[in-house]
LOMI-338497 format. One record per residue: residue number from 0; residue in one letter; chain; x, y, z of N, C-alpha, C in turn. Coordinates in nm, 4 decimals. Each point is the difference from the previous one (the first is absolute). Example, Ala and Ser with C-alpha at 12.3 -4.5 7.8 and 13.67 -1.06 7.14 Angstrom:
<atoms>
  pos  code  unit        nu        nv        nw       cau       cav       caw        cu        cv        cw
    0     A     A    1.3190   -0.5690    0.7800   -0.0890    0.1190    0.0000    0.0900    0.1200    0.0000
    1     S     A   -0.0350    0.1050   -0.0720    0.0820    0.1190    0.0060   -0.0770    0.1090    0.0730
</atoms>
This chain:
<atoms>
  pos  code  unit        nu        nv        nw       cau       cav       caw        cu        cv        cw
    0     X     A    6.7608    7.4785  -10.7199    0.1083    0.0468    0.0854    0.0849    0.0994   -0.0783
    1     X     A    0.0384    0.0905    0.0346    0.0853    0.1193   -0.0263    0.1061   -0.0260   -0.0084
    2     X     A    0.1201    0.0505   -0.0991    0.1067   -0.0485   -0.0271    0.1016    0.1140    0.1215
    3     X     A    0.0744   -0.0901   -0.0024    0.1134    0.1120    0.0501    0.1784    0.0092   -0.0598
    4     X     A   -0.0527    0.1394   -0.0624    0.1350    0.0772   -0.1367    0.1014    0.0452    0.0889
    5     X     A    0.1274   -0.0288    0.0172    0.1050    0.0494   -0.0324    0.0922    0.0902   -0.0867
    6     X     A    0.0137    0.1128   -0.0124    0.0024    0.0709   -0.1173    0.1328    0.0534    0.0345
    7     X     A    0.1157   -0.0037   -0.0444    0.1346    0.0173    0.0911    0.1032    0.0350   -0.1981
    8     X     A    0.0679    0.1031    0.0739    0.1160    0.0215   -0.1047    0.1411   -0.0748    0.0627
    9     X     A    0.0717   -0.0811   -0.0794    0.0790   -0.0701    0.0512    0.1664    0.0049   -0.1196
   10     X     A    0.1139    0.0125    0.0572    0.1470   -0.0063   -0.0717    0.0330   -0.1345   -0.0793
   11     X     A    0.0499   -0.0035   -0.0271    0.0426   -0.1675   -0.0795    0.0551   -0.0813    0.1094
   12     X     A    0.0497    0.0495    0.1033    0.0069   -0.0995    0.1149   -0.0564    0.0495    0.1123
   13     X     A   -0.1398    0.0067    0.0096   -0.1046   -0.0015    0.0994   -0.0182    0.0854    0.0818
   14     X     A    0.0603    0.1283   -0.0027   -0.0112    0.0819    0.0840   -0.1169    0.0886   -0.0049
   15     X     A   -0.0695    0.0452    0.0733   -0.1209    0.0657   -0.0259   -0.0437    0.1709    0.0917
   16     X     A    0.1520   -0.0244    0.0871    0.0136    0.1216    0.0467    0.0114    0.1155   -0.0549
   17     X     A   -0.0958    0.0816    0.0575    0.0350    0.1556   -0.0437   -0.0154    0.0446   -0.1080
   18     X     A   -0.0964   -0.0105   -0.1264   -0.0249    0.0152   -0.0757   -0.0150    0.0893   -0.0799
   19     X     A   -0.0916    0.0510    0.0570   -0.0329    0.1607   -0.0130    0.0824    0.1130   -0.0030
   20     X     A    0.0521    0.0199    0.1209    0.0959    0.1270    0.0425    0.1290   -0.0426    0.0648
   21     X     A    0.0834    0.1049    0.0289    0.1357   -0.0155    0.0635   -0.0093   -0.0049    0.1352
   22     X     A   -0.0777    0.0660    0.0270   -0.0621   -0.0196    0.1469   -0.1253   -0.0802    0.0727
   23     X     A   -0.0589   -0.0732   -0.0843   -0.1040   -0.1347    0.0319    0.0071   -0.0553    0.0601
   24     X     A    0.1415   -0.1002    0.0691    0.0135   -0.0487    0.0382    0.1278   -0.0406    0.0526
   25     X     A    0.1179    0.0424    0.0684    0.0811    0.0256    0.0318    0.0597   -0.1129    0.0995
   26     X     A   -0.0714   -0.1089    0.0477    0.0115   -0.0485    0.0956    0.1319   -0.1001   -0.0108
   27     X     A    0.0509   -0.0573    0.0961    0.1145   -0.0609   -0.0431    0.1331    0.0909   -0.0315
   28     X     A    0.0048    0.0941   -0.0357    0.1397    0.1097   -0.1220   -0.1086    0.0034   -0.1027
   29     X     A   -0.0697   -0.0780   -0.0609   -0.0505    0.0090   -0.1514    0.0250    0.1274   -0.0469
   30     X     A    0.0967   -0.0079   -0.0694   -0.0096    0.1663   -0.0882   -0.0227   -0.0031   -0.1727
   31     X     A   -0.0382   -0.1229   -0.0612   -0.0551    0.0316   -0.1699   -0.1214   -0.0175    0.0206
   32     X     A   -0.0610    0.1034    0.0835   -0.1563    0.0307   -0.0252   -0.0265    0.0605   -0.1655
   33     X     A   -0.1339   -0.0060    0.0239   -0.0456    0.0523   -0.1688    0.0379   -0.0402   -0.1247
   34     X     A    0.0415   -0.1370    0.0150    0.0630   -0.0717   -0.0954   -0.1189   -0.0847   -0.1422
   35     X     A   -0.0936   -0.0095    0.0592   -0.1130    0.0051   -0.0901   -0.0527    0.1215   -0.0707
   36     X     A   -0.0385    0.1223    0.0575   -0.0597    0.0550   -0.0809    0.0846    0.0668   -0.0515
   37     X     A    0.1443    0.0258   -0.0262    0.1045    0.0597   -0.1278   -0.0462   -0.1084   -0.1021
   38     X     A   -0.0309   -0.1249    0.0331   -0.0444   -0.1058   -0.1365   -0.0809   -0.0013   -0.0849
   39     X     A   -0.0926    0.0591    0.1125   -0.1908   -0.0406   -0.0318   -0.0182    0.1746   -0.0609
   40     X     A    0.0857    0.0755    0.0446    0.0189    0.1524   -0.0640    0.0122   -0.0138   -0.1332
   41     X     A    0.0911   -0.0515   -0.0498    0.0893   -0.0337   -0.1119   -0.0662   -0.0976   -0.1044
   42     X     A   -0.1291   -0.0921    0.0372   -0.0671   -0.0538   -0.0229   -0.1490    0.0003    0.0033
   43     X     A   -0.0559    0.0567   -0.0914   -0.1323    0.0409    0.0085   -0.1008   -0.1070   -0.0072
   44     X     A    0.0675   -0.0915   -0.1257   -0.0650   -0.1129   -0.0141   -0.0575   -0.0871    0.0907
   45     X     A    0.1482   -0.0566    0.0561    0.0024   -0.0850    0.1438   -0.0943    0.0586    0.1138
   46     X     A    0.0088    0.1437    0.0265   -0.0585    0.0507    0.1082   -0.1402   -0.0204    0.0114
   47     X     A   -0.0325    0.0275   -0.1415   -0.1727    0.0033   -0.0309   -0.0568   -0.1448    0.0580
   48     X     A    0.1034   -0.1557   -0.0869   -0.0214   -0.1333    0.0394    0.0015   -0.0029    0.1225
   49     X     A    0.1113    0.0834    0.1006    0.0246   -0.0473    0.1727   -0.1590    0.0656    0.0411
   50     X     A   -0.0700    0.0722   -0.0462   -0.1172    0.0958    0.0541   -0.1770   -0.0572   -0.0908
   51     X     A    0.0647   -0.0620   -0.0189   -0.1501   -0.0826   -0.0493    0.0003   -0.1244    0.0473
   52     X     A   -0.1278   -0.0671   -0.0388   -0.0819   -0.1548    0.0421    0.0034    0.0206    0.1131
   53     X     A   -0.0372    0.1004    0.0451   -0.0424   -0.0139    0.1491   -0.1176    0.0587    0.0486
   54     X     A   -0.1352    0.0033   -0.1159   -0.1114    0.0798   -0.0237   -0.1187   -0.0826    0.0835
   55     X     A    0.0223   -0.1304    0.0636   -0.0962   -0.0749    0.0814    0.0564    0.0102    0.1593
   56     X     A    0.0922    0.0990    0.0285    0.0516    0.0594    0.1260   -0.1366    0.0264    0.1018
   57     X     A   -0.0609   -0.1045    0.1098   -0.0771    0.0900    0.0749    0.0546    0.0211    0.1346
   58     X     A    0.1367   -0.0057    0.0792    0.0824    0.0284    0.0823    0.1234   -0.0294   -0.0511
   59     X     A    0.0919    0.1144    0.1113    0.1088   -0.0240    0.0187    0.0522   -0.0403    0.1482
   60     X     A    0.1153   -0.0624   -0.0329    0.0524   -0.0495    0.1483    0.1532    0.0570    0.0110
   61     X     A    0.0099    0.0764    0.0937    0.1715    0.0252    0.0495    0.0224   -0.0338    0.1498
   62     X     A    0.1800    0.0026   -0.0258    0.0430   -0.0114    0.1817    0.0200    0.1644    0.0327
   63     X     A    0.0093    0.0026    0.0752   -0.0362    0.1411    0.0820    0.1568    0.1011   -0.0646
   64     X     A    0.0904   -0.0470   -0.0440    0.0957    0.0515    0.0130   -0.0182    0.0632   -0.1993
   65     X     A   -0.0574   -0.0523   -0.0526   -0.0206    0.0260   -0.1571   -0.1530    0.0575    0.0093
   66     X     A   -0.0600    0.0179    0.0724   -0.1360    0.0252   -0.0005    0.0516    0.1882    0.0467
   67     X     A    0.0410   -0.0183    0.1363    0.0576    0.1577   -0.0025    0.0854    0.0791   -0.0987
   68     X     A    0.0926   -0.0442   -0.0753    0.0846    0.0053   -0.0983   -0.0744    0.0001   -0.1170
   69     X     A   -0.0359   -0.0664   -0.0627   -0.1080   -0.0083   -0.1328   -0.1215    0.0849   -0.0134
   70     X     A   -0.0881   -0.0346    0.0644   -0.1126    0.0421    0.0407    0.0138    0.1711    0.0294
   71     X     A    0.0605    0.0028    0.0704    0.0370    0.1320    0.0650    0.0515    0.1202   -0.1229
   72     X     A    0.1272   -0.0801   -0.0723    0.0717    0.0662   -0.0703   -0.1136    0.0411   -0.1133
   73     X     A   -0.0876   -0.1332   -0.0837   -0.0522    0.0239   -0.0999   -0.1547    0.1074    0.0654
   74     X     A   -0.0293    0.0043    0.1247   -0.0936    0.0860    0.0138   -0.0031    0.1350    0.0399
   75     X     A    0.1454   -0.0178    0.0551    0.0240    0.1992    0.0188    0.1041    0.0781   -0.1137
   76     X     A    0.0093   -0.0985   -0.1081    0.0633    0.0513   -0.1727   -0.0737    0.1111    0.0031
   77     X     A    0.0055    0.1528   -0.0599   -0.1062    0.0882   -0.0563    0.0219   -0.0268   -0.1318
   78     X     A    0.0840   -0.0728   -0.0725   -0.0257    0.0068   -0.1557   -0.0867   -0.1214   -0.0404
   79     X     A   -0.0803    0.0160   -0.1214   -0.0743   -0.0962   -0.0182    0.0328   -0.1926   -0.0377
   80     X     A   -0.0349   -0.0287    0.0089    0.0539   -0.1581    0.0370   -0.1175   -0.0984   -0.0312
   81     X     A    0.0014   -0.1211   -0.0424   -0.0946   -0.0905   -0.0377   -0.0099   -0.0676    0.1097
   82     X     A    0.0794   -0.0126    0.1160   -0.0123   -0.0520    0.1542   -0.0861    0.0622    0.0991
   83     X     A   -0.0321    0.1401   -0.0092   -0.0887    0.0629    0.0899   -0.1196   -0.0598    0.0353
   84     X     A   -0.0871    0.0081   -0.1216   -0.1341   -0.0610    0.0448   -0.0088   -0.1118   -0.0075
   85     X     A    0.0760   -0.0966   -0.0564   -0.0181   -0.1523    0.0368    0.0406   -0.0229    0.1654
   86     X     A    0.1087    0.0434    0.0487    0.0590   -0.0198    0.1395   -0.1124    0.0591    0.1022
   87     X     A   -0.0666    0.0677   -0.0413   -0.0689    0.0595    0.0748   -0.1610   -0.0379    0.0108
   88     X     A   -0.0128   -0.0242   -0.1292   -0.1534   -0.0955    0.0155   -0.0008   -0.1315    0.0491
   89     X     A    0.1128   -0.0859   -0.0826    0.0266   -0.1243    0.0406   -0.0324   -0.0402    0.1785
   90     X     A   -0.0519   -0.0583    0.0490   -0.0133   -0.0856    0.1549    0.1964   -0.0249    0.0201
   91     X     A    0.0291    0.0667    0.0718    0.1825   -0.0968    0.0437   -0.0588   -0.0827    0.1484
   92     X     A    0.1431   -0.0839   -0.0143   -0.0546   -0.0939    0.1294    0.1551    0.0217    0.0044
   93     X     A    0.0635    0.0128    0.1422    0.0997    0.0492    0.0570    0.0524   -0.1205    0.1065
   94     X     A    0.0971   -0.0836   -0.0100    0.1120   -0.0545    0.1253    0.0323    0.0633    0.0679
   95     X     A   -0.0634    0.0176    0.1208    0.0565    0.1198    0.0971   -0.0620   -0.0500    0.1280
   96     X     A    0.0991    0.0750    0.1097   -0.0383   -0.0697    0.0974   -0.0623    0.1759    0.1038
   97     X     A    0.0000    0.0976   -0.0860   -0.0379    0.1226    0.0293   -0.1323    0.0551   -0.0712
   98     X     A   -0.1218    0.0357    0.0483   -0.1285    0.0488   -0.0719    0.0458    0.1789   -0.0455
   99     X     A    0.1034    0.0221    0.0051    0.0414    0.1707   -0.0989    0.0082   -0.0182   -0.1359
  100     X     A   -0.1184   -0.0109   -0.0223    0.0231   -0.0511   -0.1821   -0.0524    0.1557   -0.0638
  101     X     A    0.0992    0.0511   -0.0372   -0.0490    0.1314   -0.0609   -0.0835    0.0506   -0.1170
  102     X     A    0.0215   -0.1328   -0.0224   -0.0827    0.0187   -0.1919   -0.1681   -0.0246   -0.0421
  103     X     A   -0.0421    0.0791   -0.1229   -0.1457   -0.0547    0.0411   -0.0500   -0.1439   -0.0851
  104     X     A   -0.0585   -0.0703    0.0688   -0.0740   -0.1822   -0.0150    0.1153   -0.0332    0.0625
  105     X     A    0.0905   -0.0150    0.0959    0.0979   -0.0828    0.0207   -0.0768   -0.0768    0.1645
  106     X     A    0.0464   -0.0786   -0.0164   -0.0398   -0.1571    0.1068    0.1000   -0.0514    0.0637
  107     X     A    0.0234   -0.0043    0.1265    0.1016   -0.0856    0.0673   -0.0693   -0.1345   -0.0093
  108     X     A    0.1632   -0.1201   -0.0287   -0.0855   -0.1216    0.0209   -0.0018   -0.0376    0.1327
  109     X     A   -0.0536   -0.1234    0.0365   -0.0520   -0.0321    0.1052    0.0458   -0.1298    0.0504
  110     X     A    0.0343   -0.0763    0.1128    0.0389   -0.0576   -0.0048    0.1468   -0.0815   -0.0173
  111     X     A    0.0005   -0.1294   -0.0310    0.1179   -0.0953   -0.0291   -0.0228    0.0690   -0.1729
  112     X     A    0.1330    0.0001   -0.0526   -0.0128    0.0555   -0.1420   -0.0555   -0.1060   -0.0915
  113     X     A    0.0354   -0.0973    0.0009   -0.0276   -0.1668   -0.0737   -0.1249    0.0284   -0.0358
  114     X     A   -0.0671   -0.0084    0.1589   -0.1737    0.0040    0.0165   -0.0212    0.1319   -0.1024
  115     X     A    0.0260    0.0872    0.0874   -0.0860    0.1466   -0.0958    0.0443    0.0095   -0.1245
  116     X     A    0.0734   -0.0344   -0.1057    0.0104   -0.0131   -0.0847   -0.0836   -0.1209   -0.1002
  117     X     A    0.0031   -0.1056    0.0600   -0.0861   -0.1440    0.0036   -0.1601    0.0820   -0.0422
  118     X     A   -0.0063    0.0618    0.0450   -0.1722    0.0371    0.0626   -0.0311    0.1403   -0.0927
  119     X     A    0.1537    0.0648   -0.0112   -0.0122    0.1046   -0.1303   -0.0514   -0.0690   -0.1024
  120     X     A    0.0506   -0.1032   -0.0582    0.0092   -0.0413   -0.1175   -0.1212   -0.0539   -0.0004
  121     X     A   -0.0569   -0.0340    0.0721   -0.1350   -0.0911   -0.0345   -0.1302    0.1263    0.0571
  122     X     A    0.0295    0.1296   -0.0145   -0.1366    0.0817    0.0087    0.0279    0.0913   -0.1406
  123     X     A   -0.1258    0.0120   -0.0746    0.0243    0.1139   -0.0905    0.0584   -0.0197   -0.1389
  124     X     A   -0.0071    0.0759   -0.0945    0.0425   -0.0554   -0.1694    0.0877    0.0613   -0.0184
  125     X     A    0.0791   -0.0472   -0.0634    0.1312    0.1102   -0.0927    0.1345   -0.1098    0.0995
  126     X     A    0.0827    0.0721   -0.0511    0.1281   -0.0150    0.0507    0.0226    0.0562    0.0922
  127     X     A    0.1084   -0.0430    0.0589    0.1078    0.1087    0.1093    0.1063    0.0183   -0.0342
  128     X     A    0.0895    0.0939   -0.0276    0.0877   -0.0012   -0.0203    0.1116    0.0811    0.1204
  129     X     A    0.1004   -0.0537    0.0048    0.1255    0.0518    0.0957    0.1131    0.0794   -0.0971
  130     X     A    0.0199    0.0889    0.0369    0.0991    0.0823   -0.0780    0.1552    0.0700    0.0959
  131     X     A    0.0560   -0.0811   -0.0510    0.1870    0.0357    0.1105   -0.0448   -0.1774    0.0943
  132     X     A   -0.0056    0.0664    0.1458   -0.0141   -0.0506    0.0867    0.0861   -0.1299    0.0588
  133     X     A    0.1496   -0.0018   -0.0282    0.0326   -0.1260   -0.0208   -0.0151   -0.0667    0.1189
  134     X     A    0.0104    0.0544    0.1152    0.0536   -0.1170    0.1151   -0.1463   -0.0630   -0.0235
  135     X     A   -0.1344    0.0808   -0.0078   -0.1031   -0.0528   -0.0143   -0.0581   -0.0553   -0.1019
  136     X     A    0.0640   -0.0403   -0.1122   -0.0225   -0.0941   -0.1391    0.0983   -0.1142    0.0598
  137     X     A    0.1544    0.0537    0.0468    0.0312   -0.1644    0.0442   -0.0728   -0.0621    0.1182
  138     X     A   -0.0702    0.0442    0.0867   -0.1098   -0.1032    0.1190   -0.0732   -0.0254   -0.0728
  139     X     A   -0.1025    0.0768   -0.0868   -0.0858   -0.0839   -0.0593   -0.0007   -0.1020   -0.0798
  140     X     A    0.1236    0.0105   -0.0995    0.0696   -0.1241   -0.0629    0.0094   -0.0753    0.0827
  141     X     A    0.0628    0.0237    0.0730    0.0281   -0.1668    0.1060   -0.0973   -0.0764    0.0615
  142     X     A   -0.1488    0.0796   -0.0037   -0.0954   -0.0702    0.0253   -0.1102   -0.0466   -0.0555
  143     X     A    0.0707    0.0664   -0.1276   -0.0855   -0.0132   -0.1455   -0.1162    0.0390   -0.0303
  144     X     A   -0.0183    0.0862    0.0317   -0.1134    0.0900   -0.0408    0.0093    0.0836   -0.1199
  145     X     A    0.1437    0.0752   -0.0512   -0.0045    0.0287   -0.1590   -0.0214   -0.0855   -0.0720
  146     X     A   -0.0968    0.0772   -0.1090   -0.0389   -0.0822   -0.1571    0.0500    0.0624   -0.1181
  147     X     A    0.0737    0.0786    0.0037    0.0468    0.0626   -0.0969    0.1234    0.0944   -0.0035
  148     X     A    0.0611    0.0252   -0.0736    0.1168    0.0683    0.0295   -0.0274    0.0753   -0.1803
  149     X     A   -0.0142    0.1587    0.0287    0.0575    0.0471   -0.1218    0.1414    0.0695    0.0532
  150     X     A    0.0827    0.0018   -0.1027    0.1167    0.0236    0.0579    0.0674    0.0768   -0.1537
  151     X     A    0.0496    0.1031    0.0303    0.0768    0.0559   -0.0625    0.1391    0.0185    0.0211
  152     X     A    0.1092   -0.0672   -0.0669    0.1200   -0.0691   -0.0465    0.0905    0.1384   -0.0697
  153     X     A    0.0801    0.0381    0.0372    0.0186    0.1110   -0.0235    0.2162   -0.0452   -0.0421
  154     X     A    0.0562    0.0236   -0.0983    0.1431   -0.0272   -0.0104    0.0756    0.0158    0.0682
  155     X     A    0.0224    0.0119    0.1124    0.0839    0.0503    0.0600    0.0279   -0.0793    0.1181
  156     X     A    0.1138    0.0118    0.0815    0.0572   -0.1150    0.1181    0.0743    0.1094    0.0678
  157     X     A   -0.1139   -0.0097    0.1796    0.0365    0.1055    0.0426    0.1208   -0.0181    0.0913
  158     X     A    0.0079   -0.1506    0.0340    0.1040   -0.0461    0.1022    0.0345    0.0299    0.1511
  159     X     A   -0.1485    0.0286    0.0430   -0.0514   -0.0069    0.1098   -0.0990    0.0749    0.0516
  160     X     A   -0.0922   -0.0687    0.1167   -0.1356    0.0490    0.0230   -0.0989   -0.0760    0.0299
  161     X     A   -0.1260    0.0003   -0.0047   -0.0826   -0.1150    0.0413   -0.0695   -0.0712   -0.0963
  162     X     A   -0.0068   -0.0948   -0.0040   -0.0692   -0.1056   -0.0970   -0.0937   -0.0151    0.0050
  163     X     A   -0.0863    0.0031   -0.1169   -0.1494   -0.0664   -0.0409   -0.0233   -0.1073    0.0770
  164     X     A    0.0710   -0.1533   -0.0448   -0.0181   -0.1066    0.0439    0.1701   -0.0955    0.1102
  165     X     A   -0.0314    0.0149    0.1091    0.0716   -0.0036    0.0873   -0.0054   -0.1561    0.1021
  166     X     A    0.0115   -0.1000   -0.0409   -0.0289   -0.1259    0.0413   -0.0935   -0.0624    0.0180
  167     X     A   -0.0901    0.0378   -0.1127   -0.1103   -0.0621   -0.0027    0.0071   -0.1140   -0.1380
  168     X     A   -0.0773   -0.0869   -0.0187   -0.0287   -0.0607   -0.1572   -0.0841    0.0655   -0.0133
  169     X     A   -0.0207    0.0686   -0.1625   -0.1557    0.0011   -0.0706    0.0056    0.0000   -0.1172
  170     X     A   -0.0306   -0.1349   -0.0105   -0.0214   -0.0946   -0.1092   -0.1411    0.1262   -0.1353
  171     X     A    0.0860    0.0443   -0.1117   -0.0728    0.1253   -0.0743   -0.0661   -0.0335   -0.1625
  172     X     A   -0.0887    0.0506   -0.0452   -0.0166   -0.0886   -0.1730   -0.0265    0.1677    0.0091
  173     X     A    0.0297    0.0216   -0.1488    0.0495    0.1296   -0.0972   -0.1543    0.0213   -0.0381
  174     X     A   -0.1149    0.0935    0.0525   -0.1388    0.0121   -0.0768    0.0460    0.1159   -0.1135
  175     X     A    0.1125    0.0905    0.0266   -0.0218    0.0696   -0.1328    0.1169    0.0923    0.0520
  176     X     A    0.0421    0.0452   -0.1666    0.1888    0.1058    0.0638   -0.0165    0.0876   -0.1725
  177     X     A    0.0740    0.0509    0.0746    0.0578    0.1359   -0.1227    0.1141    0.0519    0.0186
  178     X     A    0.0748    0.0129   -0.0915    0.1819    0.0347    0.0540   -0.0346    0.1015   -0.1179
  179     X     A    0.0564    0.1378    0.0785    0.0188    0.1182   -0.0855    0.1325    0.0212   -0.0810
  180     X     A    0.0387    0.0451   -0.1243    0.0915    0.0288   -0.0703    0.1305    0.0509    0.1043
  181     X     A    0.0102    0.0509    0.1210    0.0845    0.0335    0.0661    0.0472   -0.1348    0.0985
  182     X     A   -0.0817   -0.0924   -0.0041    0.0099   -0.1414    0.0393   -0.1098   -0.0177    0.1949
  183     X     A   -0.0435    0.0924   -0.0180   -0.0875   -0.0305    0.1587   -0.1278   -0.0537   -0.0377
  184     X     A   -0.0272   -0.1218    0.0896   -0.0865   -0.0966   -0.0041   -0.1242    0.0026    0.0549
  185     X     A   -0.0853    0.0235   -0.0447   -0.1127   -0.0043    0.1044   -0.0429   -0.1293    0.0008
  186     X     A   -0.0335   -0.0590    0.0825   -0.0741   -0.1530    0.0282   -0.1073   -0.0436    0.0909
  187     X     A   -0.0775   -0.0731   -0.0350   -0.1108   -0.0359    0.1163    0.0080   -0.1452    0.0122
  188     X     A    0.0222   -0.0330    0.1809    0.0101   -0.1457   -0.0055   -0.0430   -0.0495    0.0665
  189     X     A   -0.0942   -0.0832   -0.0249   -0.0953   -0.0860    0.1201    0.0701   -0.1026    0.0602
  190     X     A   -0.0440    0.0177    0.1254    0.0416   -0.0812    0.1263   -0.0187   -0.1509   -0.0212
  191     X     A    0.0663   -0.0942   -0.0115   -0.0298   -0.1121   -0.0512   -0.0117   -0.0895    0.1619
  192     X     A   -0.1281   -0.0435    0.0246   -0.0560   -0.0836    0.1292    0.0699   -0.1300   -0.0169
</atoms>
């Protein structure tokens, strides 16, 4: 059975919004977009750790709203980028309740999500991994289908926005971490059944 990765940059108090840019994600007022990568800029070390162990990747999974946003952004970049041809070879499997999937290998799922995810995981080798996607990492948490969480821990407390983990339990054991000289954490933590 195929694991399913969580791969999420997160504040010292759980926020996981908007990461990237000032304009990512706006929803709510949110206005300290791009609050990760001034870090992960500033940090070469850390960045390299947030962008590795993820070499047994044979899908990705997003919700429709980070899949247009991500996907999109990292495939119509013209400067060169280590995201191009992975995003683009990679199989995506898409939460959507619309078949306009613009990108190429991308898959609408099918179905109750539980199920098609259930049925992801048990065809095919490698991992899956989800990258952003929160409303859709917290349903799947709640029905427990993540096995892993790498998560990059970044100093900072943004004091509002949306949370990683949002009323769920998940009970976590530490498989392996690295805290860079600037103090950001990378960690991998298995889902404890």
């Amino acid at each position: 059975m195929r694991k399913l990765i969580a791969v999420e940059n997160i504040s010292l108090d759980g926020v996981m919004q908007s990461p990237g840019r000032p304009d990512e994600d706006t929803r709510n007022g949110f206005s300290r977009g791009g609050w990760a990568s001034e870090l992960l800029m500033k940090d070469q070390e850390a960045a390299m750790a947030a962008m590795g162990g993820q070499g047994s990747t044979s899908a990705m999974l997003f919700g429709r709203r980070t899949y247009d946003d991500l996907v999109g952004f990292w495939l119509s970049n013209p400067d060169p980028n280590p995201f191009t041809e992975i995003l683009r070879e990679t199989p995506k499997y898409v939460a959507t309740s619309t078949d306009d999937l613009a990108h190429p290998n991308s898959h609408r799922l099918e179905g109750e999500l539980a199920t098609s995810i259930a049925a992801l995981k048990n065809e095919g080798e490698g991992d899956i991994v989800i990258l952003g996607s929160g409303q859709l990492v917290r349903a799947l948490a709640a029905e427990g289908l993540i096995d892993e969480y790498v998560l990059t821990i970044l100093p900072v407390v943004i004091g509002e926005g949306a949370k990683l983990f949002e009323g769920t339990y998940v009970p976590l054991a530490v498989e392996k971490s690295f805290t860079s000289p600037t103090g950001i954490v990378v960690a991998t933590y298995a889902v404890q059944r």
